[in-house]
C-alpha positions as CSV (number, residue, x, y, z in Angstrom):
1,X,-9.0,-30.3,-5.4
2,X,-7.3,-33.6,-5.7
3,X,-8.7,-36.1,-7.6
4,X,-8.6,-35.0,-11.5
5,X,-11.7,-36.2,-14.6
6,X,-11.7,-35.7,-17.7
7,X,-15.2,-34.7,-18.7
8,X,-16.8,-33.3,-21.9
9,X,-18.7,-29.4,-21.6
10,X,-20.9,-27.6,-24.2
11,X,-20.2,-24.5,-25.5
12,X,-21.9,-22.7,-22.9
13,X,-20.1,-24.6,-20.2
14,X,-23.8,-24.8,-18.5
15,X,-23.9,-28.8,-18.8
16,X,-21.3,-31.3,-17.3
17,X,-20.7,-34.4,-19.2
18,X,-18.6,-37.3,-17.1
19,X,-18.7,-40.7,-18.1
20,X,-16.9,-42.3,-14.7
21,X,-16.2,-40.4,-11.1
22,X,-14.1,-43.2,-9.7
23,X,-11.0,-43.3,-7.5
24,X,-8.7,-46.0,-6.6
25,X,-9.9,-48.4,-4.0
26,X,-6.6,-47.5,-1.6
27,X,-8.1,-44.1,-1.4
28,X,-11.7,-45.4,-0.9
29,X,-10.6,-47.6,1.8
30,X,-8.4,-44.4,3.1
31,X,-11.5,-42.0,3.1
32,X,-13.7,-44.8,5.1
33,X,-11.0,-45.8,7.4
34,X,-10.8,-45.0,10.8
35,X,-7.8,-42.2,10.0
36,X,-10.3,-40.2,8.2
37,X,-13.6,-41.0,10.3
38,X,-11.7,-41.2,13.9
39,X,-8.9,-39.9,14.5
40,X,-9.2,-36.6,12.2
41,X,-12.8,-35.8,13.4
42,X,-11.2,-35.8,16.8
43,X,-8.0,-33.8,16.4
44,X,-10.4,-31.1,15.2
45,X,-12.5,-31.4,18.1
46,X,-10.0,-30.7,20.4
47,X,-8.9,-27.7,18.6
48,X,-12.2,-26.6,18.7
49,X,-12.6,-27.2,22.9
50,X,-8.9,-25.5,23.3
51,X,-9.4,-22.5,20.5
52,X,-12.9,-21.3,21.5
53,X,-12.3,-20.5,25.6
54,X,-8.3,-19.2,24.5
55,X,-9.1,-17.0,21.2
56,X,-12.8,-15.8,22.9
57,X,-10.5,-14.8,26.1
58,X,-7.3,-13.1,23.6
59,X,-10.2,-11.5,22.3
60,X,-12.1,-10.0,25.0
61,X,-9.0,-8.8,26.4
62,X,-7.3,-7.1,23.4
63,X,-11.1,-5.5,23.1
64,X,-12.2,-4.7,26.3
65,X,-9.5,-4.8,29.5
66,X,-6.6,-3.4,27.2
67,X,-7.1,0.4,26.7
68,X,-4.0,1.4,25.2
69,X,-4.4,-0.4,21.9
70,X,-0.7,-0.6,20.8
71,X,0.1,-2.1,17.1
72,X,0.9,-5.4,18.6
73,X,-2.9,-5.3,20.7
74,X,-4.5,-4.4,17.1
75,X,-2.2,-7.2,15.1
76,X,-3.2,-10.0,17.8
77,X,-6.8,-9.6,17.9
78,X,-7.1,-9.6,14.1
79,X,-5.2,-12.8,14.6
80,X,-7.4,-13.8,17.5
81,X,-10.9,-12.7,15.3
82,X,-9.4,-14.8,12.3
83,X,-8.6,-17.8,14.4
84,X,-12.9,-17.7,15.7
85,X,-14.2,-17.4,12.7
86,X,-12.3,-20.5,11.7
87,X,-13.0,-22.5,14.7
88,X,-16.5,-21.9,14.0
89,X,-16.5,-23.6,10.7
90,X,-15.0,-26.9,11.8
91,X,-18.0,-28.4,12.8
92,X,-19.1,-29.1,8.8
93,X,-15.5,-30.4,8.4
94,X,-15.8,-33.1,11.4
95,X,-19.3,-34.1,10.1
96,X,-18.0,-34.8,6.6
97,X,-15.7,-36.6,7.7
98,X,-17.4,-38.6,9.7
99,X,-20.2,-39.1,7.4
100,X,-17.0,-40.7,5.4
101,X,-16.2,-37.8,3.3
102,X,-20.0,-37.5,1.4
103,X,-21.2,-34.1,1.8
104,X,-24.4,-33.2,2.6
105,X,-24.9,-29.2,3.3
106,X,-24.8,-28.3,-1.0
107,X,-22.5,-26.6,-2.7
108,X,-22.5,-23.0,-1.6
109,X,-21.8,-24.0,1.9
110,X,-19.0,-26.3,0.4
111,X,-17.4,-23.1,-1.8
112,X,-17.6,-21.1,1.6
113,X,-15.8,-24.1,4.0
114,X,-13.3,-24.1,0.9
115,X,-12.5,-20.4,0.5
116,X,-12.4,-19.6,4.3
117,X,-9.8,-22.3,5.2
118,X,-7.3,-20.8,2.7
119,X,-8.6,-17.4,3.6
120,X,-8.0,-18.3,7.3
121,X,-4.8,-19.6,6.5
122,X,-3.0,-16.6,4.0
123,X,-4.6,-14.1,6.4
124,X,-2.5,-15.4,9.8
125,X,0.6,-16.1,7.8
126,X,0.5,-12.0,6.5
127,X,-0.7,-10.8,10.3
128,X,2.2,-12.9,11.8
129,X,4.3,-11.5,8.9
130,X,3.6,-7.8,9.6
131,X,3.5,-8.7,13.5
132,X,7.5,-9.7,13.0
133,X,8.1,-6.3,11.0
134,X,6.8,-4.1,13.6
135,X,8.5,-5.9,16.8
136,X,11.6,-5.4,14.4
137,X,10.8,-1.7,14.5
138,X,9.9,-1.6,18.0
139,X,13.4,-3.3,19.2
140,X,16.1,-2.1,16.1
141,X,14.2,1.5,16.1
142,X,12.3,2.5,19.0
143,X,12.8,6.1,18.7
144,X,12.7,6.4,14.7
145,X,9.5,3.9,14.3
146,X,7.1,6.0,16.6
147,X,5.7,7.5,13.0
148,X,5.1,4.6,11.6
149,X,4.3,2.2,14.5
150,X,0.7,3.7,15.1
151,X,-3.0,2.8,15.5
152,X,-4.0,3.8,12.6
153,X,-1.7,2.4,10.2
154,X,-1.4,-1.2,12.1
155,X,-5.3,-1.0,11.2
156,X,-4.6,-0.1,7.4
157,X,-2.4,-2.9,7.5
158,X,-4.5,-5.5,9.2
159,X,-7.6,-4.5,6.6
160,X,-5.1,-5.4,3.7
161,X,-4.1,-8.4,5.1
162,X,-7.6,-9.5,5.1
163,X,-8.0,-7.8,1.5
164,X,-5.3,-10.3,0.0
165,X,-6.4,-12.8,1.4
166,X,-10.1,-12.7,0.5
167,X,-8.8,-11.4,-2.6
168,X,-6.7,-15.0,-3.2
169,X,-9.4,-17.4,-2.5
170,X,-12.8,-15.5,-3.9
171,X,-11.8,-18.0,-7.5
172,X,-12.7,-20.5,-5.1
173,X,-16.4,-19.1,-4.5
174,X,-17.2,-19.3,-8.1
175,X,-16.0,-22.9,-9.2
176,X,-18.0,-26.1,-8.9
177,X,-16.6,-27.8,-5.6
178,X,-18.8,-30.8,-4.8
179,X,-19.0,-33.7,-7.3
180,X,-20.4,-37.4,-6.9
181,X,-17.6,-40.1,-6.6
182,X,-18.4,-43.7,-7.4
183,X,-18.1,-45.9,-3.9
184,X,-17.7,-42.0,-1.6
185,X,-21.0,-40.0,-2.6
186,X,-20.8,-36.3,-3.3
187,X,-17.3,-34.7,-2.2
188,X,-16.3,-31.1,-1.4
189,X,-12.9,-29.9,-2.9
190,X,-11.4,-33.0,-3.7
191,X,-12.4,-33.6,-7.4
192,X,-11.6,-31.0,-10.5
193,X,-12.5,-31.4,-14.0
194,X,-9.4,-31.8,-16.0
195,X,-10.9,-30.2,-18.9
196,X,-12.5,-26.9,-17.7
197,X,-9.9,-24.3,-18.6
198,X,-11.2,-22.1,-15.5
199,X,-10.3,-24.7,-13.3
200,X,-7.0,-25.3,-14.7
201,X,-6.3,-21.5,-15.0
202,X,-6.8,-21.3,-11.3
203,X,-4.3,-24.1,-10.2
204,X,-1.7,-22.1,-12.3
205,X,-2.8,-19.0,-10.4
206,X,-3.0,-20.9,-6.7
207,X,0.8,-22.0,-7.3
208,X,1.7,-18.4,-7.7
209,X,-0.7,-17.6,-4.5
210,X,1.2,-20.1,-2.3
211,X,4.5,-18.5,-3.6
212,X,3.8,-15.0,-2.3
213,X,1.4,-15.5,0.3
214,X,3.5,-18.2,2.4
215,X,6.8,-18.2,0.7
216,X,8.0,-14.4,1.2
217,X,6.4,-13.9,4.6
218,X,8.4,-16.6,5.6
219,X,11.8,-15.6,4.7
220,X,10.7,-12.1,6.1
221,X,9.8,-13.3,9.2
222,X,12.5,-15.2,9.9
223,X,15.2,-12.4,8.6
224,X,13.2,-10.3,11.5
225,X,13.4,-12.7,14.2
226,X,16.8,-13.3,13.5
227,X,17.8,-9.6,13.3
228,X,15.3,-8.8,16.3
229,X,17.6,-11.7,18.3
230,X,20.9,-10.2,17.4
231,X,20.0,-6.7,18.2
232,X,18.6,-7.9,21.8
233,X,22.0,-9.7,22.2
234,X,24.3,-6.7,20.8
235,X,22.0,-3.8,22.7
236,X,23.1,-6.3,26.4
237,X,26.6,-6.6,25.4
238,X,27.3,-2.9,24.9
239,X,25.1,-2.1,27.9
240,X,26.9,-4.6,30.3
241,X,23.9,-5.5,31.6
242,X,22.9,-8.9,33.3
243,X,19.7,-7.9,34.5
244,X,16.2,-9.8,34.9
245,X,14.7,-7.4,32.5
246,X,16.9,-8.1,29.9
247,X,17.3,-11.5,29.6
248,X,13.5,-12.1,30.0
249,X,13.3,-9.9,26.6
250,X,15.7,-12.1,24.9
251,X,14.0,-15.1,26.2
252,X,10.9,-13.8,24.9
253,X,12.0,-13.0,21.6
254,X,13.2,-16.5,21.2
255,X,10.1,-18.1,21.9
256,X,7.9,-15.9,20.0
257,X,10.8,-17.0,17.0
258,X,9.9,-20.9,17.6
259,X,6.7,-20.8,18.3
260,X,6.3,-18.7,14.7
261,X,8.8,-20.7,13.0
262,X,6.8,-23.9,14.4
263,X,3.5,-22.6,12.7
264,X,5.0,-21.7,9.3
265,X,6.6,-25.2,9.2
266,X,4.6,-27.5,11.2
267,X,1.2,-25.8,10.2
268,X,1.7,-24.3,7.0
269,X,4.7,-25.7,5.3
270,X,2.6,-29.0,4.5
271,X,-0.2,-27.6,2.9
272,X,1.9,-25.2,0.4
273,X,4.2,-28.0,-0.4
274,X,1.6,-30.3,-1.0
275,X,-0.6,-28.2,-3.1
276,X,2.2,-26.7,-5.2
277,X,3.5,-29.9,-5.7
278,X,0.0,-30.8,-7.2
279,X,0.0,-28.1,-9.2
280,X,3.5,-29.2,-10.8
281,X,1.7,-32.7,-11.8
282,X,-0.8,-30.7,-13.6
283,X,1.6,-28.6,-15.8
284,X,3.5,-31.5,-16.0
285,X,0.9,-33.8,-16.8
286,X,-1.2,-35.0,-14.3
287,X,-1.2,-38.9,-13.1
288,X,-3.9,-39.6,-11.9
289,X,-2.7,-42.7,-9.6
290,X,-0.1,-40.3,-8.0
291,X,-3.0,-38.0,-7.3
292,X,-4.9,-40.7,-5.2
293,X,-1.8,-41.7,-3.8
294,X,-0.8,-38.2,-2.3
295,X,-4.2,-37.4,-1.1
296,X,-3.9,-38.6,2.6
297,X,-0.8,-36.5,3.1
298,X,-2.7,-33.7,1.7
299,X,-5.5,-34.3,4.1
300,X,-2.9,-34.7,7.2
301,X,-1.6,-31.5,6.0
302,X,-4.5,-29.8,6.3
303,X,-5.3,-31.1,9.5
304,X,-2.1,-30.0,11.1
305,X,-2.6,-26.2,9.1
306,X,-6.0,-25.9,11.4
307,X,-3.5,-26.6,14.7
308,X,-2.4,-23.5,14.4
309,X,-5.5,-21.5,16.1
310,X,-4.1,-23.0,19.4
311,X,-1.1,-22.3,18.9
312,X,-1.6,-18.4,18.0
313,X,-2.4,-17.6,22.0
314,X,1.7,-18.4,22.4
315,X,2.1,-15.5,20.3
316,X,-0.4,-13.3,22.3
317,X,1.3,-14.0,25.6
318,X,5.0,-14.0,24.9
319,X,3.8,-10.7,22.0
320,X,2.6,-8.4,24.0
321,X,3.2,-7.3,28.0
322,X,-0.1,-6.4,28.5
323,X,-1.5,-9.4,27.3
324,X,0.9,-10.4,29.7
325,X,-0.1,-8.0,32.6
326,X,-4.2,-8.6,32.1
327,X,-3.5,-12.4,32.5
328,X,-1.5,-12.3,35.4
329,X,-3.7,-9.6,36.7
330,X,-6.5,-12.5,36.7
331,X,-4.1,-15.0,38.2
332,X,-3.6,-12.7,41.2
333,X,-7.4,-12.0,41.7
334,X,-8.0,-15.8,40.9
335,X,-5.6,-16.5,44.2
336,X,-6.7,-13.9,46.5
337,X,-10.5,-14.8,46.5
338,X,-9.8,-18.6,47.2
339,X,-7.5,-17.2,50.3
340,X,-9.3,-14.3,51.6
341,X,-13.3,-13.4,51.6
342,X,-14.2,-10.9,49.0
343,X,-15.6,-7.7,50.5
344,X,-19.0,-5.8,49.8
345,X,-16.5,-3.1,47.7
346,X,-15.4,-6.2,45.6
347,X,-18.3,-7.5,45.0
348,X,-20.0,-4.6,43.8
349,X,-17.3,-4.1,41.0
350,X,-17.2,-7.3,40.3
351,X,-20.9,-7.0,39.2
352,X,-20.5,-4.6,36.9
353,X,-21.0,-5.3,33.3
354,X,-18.5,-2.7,31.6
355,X,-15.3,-3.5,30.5
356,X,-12.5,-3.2,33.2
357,X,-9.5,-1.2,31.8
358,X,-6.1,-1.4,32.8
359,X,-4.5,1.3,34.2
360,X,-0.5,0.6,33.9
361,X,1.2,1.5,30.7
362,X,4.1,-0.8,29.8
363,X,5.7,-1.1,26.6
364,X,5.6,-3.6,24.1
């Protein structure tokens, strides 16, 4: 909620008195200009044609061709389910912006586009959070950790995540998101009435929400990483071992610390920042000009936030060895029927409907 109006309410709070919904003509020209009709429209199409086949694939395999569901198979496809259900609410973002940011669809479907991107958003950053925490068990106490690295409990854990972050956004459900903006037409969760004391209450609250729901899963995942890294390189060093094996579970464990640390910056970084900057205007003062002004980097930001459900597969590849292992497996099939014919044994399985489970058992 960006653009801030102060507007008179009865007692009851049931009627909504505004004299003037106007914003400055740099931001009108902003919304109608090809960076916000164009170019953002498309960025979320393409994550929509690269997340739907790679999530839809994480996810069948975590569900169906992986049979040993390890914490880090039942952490990746609640990452992989939260990443879908996204995707499949970015179609009403591209058409409002391309209809030049005026909504059409009403204002419960705008409270539910609203909720579920910061939903979608605090629910990965706690799953890659507690993903960190248990590949930190797994690595600095394989033998210890087996009590508390289980099925069951990564379950528990993936149903709070969802929990908090339902939890944080359901104030979002029950405010008044679309309004009708002078030279726009009727936006959705850019405009707040300065004078509603639910609204403002909120913002105070949201500041505290980006705090703890972005700010101290960071630092933990990175103090895991890190430790994860150093443990790798001490465990090699005392082992005097140079083998494959080894280095190719350091390697891993660096990428999967960029590719995390790239989504908390890159993705998420932006949209906190941006929003708890806003909210420091408000108790501040708010100025209204510097709100219009910061709008397009809060717009970019949450255009690069939605990036990250094509960047999440990364995590499933480099995160897991039988993620690893199933997509290899298909590789190797893949090459083998454009080489050889596929007999009447082959192609008898290959009709069968029912999941195909994996046999090996590797660690994670």
């Amino acid at each position: 909620k960006w653009f801030t109006y102060n507007c008179n309410y009865t007692l009851d709070q049931a009627k909504l008195n505004c004299s003037s919904l106007s914003i400055s003509n740099e931001t009108v020209d902003f919304l109608k200009g090809p960076v916000v009709t164009r170019l953002m429209p498309s960025f979320y199409i393409f994550i929509i044609l690269i997340s739907l086949p790679l999530n839809g694939l994480a996810m069948v395999t975590f569900t169906c061709r992986i049979r040993e569901k390890k914490p880090a198979v039942i952490y990746m496809s609640h990452l992989a389910c939260v990443d879908l259900l996204f995707t499949l609410l970015l179609p009403l973002m591209i058409h409002y912006q391309l209809n030049a940011s005026d909504w059409v669809f009403g204002e419960a479907v705008c409270r539910v586009l609203s909720a579920a991107y910061y939903c979608y958003m605090y629910c990965s950053i706690l799953l890659m959070m507690s993903m960190s925490v248990d590949r930190l068990l797994a690595v600095a106490f394989p033998i210890a950790s087996l009590t508390w690295r289980s099925t069951r409990k990564a379950t528990i854990i993936c149903t709070l995540a969802w929990l908090l972050a339902v939890t944080g956004t359901v104030p979002l459900l029950s405010m008044r998101q679309t309004f009708k903006i002078k030279d726009i037409g009727v936006t959705c969760h850019d405009a707040l009435i300065h004078a509603d004391p639910t609204d403002q209450q909120y913002m105070y609250q949201f500041s505290i929400l980006s705090c703890v729901y972005y700010f101290v899963p960071l630092i933990i995942t990175l103090v895991s990483y890190s430790t994860i890294i150093y443990v790798l390189h001490v465990k090699s060093n005392l082992l005097a071992t140079t083998s494959s094996s080894s280095s190719d579970n350091r390697r891993r464990a660096v990428i999967m610390a960029i590719a995390v640390l790239i989504e908390f910056v890159v993705c998420f970084a932006p949209t906190n920042g941006t929003l708890l900057y806003h909210c420091f205007l408000l108790a501040t003062g708010f100025n209204s000009g510097e709100g219009d002004s910061s709008y397009a980097a809060y717009l970019l930001a949450v255009c690069l936030g939605s990036s990250s459900v094509f960047l999440d597969p990364l995590l499933y590849y480099y995160g897991s060895s039988q993620c690893r292992q199933q997509i290899h497996s298909v590789l190797r099939r893949g090459k083998a029927d454009s080489t050889t014919p596929s007999n009447t044994n082959s192609q008898t399985k290959s009709s069968n409907p029912s999941c195909e489970y994996t046999q090996a058992r590797v660690k994670v």
